[in-house]
PANU-783132 format. One record per residue: residue number from 1; y, x, z of N, C-alpha, C, O in turn; residue in three letters. Coordinates in Angstrom, 1 decimal, m for minus. Each point is the difference from the previous one (the first is absolute). Last residue first. Layout:
<recs>
+------+--------+--------+--------+--------+--------+--------+--------+--------+--------+--------+--------+--------+------+
! resi !    n_y !    n_x !    n_z !   ca_y !   ca_x !   ca_z !    c_y !    c_x !    c_z !    o_y !    o_x !    o_z ! resn !
+------+--------+--------+--------+--------+--------+--------+--------+--------+--------+--------+--------+--------+------+
!  NUM !      Y !      X !      Z !      Y !      X !      Z !      Y !      X !      Z !      Y !      X !      Z !  ala !
...
+------+--------+--------+--------+--------+--------+--------+--------+--------+--------+--------+--------+--------+------+
</recs>
This chain:
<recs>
+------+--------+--------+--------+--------+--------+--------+--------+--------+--------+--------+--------+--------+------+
! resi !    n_y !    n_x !    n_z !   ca_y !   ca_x !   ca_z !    c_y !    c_x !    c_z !    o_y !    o_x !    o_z ! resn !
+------+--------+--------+--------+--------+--------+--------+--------+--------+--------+--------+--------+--------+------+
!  110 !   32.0 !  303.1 !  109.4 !   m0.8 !   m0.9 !   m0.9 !    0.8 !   m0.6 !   m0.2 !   m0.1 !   m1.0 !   m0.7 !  unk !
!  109 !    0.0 !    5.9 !    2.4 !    0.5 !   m1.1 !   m0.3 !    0.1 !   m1.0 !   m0.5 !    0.6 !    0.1 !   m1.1 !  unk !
!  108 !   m3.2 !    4.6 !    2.0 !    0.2 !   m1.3 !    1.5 !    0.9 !   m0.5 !   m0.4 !    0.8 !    0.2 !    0.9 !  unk !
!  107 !   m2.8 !    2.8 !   m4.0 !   m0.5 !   m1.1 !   m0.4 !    0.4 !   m0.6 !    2.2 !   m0.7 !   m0.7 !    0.7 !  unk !
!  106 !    2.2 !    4.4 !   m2.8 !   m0.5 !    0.3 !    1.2 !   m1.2 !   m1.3 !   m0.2 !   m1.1 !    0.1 !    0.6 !  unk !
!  105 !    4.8 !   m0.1 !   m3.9 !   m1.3 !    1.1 !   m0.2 !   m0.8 !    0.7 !    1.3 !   m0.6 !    1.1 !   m0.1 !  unk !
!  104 !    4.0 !   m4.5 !    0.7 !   m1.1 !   m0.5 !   m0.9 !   m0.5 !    1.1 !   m0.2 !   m1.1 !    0.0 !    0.5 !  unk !
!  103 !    3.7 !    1.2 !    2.7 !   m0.5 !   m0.8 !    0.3 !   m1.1 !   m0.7 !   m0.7 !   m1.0 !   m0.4 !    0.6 !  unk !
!  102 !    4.4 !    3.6 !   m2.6 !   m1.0 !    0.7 !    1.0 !   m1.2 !   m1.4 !    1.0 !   m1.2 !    0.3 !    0.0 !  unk !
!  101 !    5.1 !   m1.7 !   m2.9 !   m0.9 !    0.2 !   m1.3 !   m1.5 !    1.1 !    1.4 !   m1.3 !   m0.1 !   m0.1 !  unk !
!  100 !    4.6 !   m1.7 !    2.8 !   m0.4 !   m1.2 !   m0.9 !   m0.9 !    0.7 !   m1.1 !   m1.2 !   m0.3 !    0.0 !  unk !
!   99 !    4.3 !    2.5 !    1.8 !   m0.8 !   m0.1 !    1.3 !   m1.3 !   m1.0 !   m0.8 !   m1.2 !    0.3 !    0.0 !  unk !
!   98 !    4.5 !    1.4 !   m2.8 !   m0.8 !    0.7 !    0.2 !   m0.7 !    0.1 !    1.5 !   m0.7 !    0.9 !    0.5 !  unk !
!   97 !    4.0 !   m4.0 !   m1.5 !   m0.6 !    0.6 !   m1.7 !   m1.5 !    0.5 !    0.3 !   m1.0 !   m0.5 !   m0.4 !  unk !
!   96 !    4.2 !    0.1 !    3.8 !   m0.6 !   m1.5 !    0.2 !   m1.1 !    0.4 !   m1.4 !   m1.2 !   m0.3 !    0.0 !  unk !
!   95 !    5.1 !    3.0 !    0.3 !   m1.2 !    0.4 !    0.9 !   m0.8 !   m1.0 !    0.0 !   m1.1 !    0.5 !   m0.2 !  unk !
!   94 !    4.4 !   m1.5 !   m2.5 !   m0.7 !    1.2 !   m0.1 !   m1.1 !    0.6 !    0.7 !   m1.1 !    0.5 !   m0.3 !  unk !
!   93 !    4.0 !   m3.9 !    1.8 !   m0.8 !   m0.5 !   m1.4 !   m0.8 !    0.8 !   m0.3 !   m1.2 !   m0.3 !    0.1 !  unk !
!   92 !    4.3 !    1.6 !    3.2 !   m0.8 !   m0.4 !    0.2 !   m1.0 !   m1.2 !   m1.2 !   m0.9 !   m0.7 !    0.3 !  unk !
!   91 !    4.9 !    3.2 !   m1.7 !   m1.0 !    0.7 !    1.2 !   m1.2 !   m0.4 !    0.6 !   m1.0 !    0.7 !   m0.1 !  unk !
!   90 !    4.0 !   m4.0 !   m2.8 !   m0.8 !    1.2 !   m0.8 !   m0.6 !    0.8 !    0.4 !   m1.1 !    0.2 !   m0.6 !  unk !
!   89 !    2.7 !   m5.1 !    1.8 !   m0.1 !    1.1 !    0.6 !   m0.8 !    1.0 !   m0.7 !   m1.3 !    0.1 !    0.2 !  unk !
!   88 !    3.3 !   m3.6 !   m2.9 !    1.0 !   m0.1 !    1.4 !   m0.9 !    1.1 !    1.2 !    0.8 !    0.5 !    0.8 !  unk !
!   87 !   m2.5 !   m0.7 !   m4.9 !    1.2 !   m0.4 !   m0.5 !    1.2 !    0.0 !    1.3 !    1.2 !    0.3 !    0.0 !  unk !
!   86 !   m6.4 !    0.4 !   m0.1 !    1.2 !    1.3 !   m0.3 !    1.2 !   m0.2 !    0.2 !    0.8 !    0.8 !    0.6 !  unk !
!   85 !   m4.3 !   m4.5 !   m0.1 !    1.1 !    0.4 !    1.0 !    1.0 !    1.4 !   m0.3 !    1.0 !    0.3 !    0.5 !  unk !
!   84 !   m2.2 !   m4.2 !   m4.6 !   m0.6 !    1.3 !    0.7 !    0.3 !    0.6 !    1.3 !    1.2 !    0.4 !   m0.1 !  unk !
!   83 !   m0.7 !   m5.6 !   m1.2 !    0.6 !    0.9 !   m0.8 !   m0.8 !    2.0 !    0.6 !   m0.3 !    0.3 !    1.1 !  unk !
!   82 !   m2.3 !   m5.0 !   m2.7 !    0.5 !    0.5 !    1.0 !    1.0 !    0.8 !   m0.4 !    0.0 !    0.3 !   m1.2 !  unk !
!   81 !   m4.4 !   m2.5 !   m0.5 !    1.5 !   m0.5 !   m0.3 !    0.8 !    0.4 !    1.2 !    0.1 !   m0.9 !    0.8 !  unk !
!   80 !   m4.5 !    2.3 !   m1.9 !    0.5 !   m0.1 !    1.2 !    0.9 !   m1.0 !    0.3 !    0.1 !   m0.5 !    1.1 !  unk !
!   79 !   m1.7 !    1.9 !   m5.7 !   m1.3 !   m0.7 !    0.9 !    0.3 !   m0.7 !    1.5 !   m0.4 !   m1.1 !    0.5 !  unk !
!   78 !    3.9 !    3.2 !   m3.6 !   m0.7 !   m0.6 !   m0.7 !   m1.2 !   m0.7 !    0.4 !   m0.5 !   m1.1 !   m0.5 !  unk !
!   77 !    4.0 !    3.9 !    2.4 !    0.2 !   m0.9 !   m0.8 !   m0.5 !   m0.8 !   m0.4 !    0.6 !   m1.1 !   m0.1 !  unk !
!   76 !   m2.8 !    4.5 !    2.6 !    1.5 !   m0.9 !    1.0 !    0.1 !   m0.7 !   m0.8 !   m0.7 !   m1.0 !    0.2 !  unk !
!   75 !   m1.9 !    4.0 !   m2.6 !   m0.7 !   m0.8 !    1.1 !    0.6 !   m0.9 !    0.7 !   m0.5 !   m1.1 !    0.3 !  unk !
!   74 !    2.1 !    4.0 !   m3.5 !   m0.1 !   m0.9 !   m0.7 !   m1.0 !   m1.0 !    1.3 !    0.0 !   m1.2 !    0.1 !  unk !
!   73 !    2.3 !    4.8 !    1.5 !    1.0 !   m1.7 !   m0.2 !   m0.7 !   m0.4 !   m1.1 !    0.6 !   m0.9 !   m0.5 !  unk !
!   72 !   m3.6 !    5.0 !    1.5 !    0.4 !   m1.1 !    1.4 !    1.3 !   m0.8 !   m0.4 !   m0.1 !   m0.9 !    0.7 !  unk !
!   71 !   m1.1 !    3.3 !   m3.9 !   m1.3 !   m0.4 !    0.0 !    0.2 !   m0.7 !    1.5 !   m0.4 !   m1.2 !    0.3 !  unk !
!   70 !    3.7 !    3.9 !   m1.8 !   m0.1 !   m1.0 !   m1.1 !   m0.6 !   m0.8 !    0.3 !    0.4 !   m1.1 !   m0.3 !  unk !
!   69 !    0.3 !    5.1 !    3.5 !    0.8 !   m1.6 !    0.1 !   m0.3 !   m0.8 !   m1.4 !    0.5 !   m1.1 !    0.2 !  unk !
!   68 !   m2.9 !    4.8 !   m0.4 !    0.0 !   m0.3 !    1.2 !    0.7 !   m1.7 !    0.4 !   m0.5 !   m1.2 !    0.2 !  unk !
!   67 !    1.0 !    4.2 !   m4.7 !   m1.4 !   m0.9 !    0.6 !   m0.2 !   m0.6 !    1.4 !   m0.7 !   m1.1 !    0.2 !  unk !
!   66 !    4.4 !    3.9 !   m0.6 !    0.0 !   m1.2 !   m1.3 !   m1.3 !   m1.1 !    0.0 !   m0.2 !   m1.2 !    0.2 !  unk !
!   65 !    1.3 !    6.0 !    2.6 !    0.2 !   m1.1 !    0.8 !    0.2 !   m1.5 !   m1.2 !    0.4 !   m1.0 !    0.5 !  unk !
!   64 !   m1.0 !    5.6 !   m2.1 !   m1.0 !   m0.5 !    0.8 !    0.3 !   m1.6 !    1.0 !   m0.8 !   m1.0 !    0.3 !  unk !
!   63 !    4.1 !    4.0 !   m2.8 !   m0.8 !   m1.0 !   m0.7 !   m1.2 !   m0.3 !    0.4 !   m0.6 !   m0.8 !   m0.7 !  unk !
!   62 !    3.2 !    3.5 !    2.9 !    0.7 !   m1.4 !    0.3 !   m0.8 !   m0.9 !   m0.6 !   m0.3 !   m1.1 !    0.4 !  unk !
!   61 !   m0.2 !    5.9 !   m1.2 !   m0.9 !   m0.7 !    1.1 !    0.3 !   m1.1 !    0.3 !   m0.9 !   m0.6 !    0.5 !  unk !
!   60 !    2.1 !    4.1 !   m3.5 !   m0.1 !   m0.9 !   m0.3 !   m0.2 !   m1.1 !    0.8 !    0.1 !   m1.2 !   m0.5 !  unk !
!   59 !    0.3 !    6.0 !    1.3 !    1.1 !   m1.0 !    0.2 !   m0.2 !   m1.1 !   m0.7 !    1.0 !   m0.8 !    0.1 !  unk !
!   58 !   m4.2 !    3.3 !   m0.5 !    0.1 !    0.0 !    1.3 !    1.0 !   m1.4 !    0.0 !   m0.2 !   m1.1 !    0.3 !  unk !
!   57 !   m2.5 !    3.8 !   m4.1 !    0.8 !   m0.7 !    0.0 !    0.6 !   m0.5 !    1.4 !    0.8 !   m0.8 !   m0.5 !  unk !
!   56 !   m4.8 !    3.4 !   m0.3 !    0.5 !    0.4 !   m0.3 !    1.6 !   m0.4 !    0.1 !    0.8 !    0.8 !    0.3 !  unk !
!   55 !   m5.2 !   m2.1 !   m0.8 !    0.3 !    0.0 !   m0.8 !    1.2 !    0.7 !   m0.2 !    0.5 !    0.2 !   m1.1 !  unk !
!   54 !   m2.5 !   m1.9 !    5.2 !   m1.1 !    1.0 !   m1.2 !    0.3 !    0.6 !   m1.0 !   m0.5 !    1.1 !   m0.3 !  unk !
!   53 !    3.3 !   m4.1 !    3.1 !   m0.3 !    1.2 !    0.5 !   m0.6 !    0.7 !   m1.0 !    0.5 !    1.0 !   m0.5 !  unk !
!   52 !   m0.8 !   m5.4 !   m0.7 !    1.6 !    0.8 !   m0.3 !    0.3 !    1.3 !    0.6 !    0.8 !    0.7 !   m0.5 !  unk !
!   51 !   m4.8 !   m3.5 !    1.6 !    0.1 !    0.3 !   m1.6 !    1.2 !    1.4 !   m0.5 !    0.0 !    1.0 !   m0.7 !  unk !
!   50 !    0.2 !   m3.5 !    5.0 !   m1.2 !    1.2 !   m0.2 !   m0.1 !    0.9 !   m1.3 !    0.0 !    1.1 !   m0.3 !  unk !
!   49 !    2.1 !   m5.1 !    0.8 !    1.1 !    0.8 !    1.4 !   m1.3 !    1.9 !   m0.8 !   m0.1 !    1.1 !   m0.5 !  unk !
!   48 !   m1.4 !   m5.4 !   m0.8 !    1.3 !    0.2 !   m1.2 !    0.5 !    1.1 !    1.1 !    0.8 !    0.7 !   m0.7 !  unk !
!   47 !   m4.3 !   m2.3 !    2.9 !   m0.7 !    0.4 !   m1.0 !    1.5 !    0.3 !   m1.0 !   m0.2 !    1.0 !   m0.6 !  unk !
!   46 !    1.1 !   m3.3 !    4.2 !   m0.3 !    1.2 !    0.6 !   m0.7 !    0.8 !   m1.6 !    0.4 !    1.1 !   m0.3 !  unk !
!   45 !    1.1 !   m5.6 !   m0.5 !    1.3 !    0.8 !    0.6 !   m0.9 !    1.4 !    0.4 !    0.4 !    1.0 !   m0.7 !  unk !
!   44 !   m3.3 !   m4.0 !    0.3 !    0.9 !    0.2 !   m1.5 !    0.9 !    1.5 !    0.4 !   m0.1 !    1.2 !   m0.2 !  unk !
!   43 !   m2.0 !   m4.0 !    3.6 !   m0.7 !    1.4 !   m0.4 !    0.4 !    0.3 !   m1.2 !   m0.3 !    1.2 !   m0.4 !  unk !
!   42 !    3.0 !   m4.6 !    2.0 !   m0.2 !    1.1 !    0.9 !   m1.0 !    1.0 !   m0.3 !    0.3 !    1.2 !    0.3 !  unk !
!   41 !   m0.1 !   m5.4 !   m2.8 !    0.4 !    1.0 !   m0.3 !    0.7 !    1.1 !    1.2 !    0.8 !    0.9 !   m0.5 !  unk !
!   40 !   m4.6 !   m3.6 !    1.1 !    0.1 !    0.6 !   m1.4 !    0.7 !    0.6 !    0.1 !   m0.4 !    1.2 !    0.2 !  unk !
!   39 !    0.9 !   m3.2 !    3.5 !   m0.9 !    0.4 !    0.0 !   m0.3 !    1.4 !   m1.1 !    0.0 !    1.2 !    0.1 !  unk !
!   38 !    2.5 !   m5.4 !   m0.1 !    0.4 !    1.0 !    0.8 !   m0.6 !    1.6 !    0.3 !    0.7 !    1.0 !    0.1 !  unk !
!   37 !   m2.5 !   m4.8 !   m2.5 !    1.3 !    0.4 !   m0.7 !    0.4 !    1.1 !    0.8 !    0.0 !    1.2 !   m0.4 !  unk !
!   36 !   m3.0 !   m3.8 !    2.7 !   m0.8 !    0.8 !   m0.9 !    1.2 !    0.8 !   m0.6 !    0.2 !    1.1 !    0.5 !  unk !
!   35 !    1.4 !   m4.7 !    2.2 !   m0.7 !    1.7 !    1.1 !   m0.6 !    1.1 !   m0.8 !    0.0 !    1.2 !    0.2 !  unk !
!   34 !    1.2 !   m6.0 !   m2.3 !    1.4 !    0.9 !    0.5 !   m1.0 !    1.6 !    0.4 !   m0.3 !    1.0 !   m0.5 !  unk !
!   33 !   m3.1 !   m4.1 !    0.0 !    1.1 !    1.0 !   m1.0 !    0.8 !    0.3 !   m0.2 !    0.3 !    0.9 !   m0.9 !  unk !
!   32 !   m1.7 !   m3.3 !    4.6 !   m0.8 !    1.5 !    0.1 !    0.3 !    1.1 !   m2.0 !    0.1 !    1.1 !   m0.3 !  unk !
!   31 !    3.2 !   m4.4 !    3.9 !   m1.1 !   m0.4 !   m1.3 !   m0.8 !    1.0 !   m0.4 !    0.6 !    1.0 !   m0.4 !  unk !
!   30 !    3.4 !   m1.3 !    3.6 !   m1.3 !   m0.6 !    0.8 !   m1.2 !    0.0 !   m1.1 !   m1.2 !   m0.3 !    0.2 !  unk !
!   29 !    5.9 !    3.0 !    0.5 !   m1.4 !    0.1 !   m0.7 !   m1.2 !   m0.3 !    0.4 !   m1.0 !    0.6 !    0.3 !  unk !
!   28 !    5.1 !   m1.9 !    2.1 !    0.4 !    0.6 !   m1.4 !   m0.7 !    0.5 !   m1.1 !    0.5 !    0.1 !   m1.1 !  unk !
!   27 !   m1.4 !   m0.6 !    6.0 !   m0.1 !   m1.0 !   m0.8 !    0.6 !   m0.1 !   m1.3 !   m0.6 !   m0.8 !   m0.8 !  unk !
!   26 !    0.2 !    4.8 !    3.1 !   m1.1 !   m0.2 !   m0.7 !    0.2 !   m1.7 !   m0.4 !   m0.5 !   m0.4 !   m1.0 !  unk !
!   25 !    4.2 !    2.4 !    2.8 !   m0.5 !    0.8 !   m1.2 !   m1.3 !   m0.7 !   m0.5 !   m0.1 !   m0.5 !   m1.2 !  unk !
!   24 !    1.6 !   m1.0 !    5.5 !    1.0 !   m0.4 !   m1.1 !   m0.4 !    0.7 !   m1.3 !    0.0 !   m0.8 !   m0.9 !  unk !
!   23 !   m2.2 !    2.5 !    4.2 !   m0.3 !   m1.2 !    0.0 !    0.5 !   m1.4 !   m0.9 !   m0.5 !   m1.0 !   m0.4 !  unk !
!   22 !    2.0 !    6.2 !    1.4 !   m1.2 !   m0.4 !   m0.5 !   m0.5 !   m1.3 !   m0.4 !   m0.4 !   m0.1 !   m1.2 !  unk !
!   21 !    4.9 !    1.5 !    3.7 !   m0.4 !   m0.3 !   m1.9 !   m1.2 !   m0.7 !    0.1 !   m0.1 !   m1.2 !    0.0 !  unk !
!   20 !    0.6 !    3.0 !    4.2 !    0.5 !   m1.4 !    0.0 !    0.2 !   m0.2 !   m1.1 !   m0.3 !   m1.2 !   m0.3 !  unk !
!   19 !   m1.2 !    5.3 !    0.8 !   m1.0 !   m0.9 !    0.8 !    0.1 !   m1.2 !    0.1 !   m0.9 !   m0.8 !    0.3 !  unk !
!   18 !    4.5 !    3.9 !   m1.8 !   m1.0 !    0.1 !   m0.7 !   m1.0 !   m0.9 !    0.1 !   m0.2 !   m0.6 !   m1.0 !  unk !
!   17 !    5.1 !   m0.1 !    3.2 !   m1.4 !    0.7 !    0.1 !   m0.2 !   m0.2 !   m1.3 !    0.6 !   m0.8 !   m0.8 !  unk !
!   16 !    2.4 !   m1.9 !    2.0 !    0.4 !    1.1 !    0.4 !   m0.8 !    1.4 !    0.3 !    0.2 !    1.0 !    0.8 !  unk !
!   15 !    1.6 !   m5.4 !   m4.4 !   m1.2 !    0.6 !    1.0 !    0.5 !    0.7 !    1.0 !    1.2 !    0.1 !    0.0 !  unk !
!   14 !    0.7 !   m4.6 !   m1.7 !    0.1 !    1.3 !   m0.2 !   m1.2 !    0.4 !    0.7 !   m0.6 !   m0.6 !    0.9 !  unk !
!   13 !    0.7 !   m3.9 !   m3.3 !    0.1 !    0.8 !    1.0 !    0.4 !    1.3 !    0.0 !    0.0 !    0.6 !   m1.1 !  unk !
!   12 !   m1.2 !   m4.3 !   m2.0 !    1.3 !    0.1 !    0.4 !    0.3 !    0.7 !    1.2 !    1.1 !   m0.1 !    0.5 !  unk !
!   11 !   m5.4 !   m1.1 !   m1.9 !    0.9 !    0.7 !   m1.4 !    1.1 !    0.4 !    0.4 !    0.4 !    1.0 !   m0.4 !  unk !
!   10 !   m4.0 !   m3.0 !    3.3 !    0.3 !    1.4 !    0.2 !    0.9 !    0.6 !   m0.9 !    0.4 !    1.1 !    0.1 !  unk !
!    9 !   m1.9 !   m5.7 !    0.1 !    1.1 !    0.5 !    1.2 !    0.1 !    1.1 !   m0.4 !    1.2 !    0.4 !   m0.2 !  unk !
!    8 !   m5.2 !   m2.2 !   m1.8 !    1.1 !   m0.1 !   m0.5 !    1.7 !    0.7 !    0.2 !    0.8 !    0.5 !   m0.8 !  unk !
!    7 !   m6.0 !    0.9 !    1.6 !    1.3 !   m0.8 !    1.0 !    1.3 !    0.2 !   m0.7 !    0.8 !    0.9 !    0.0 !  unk !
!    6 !   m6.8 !    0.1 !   m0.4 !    1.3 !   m0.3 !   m1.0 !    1.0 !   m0.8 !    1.0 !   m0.2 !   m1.1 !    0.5 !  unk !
!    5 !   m4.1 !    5.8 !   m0.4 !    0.7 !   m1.3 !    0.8 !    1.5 !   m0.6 !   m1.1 !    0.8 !    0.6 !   m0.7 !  unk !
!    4 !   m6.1 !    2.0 !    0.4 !    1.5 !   m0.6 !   m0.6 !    0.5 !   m0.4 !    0.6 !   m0.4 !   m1.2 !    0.3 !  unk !
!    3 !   m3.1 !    4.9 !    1.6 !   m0.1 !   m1.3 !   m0.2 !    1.5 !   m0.5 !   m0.6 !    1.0 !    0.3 !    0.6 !  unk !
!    2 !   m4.4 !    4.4 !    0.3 !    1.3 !   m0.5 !   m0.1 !    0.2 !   m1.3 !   m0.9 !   m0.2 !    0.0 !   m1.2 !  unk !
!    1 !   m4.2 !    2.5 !    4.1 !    0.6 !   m0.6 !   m1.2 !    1.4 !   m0.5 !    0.2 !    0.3 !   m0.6 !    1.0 !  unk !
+------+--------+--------+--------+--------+--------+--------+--------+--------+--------+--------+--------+--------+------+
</recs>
């Protein structure tokens, strides 16, 4: 099981790793409906990505990424009160995205 860790200290840090985010990432989503939002709309995002394959439309594909981030800063903003880490590390946000949504649908993150 992957466990929350919250250190304040870590905001102002640089990383220099992936392995060194994480932990700063997930305090960032200590609220499990922050993690739900997240969640949502990451499978949003893949179901609109898909959609838009199907259909044909490809290059539309940016618009996949709408639900995604909508549904995680209404989670930062509004439940988290946080600012989003995209904001300041987008790379590794990103991945954090999808270590995190693989984790809860592994059900090892509580």
């Amino acid at each position: 099981m992957v466990k929350l860790e919250c250190d304040s200290t870590m905001q102002a840090r640089e990383f220099k790793s992936f392995a060194d985010f994480w932990p700063y990432y997930l305090s960032e989503h200590s609220k499990s409906a922050t993690r739900a939002l997240h969640c949502v709309g990451t499978l949003a995002a893949i179901a609109v990505l898909v959609f838009l394959i199907v259909i044909g439309k490809w290059w539309l594909f940016p618009l996949a990424a709408v639900p995604g981030y909508a549904l995680a800063w209404v989670g930062h903003f509004f439940i988290e009160k946080n600012r989003p880490a995209t904001f300041t590390y987008p790379l590794w946000s990103f991945m954090g995205d999808w270590k995190m949504l693989a984790l809860m649908l592994t059900r090892r993150l509580k």
